[in-house]
C-alpha positions in Angstrom: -2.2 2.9 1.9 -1.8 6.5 3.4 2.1 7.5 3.2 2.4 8.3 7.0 1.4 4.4 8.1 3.3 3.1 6.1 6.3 5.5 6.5 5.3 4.7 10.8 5.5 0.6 9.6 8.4 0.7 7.9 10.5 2.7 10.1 10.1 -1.0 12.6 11.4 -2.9 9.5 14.0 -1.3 8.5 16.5 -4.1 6.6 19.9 -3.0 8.5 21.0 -2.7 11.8 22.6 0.8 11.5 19.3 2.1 10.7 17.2 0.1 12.8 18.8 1.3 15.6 19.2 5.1 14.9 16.2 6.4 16.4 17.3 9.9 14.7 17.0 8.4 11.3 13.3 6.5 12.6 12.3 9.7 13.7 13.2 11.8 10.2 11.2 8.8 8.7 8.2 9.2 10.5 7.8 13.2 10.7 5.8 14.4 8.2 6.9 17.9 8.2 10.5 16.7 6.8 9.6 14.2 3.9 7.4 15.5 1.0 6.7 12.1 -0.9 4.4 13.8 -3.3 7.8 15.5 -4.7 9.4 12.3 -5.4 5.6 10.1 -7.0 5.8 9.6 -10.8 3.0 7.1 -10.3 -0.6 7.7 -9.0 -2.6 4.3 -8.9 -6.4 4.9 -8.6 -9.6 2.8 -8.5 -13.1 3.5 -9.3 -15.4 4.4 -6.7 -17.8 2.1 -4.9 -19.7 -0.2 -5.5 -17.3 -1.1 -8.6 -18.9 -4.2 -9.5 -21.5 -1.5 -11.3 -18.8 -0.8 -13.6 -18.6 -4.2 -14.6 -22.0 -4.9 -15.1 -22.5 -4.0 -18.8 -22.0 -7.0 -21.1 -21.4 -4.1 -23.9 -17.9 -3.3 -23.6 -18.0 -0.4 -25.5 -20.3 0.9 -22.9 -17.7 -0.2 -20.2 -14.9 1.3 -22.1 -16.9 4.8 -22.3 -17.9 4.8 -18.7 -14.4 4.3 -17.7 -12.6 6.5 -19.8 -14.9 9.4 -18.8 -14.7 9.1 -15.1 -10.5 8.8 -15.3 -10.9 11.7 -18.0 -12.3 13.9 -15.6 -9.3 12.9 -13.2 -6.5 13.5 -15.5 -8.8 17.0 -16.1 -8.9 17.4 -12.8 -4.8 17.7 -12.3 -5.1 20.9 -14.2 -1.3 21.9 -15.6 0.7 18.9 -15.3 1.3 16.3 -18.0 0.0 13.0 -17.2 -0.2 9.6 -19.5 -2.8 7.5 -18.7 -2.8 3.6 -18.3 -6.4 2.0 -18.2 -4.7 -1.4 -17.3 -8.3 -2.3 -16.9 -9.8 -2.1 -20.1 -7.2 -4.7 -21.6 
């Protein structure tokens, strides 16, 4: 889900009355411009990309395991400087 609906959803749910009600605090919440999310993430969760059932179509799992570890090679690649441990959750 994209940060800004959810941030727009929760700011409706919010668990207690003293924030539901401040519409300053609801606003803060939902303005973009004032909360950097991206500063606080330690966790990116990713997929592959569609149709994924082609990933899974190999019966050779050393094939699967190659073809995964590849495509989220060239992602961790892709975020240049900054240390990153990967977790292929999937391949377990």
């Amino acid at each position: 889900m994209e940060l800004g609906p959810f941030l727009e959803t929760l700011s409706n749910y919010l668990p207690y009355p003293e924030l539901s009600n401040n519409n300053y605090f609801k606003s803060f919440i939902i303005n973009q411009n004032l909360i950097n999310a991206s500063e606080f993430s330690d966790q990116l969760v990713m997929t592959l990309p569609s149709p994924r059932i082609d990933w899974y179509a190999t019966s050779d799992f050393d094939q699967l395991q190659k073809g995964i570890t590849q495509y989220a090679g060239g992602f961790v690649n892709a975020l240049g400087f900054y240390p990153v441990q990967t977790s292929l959750q999937i391949l377990t």
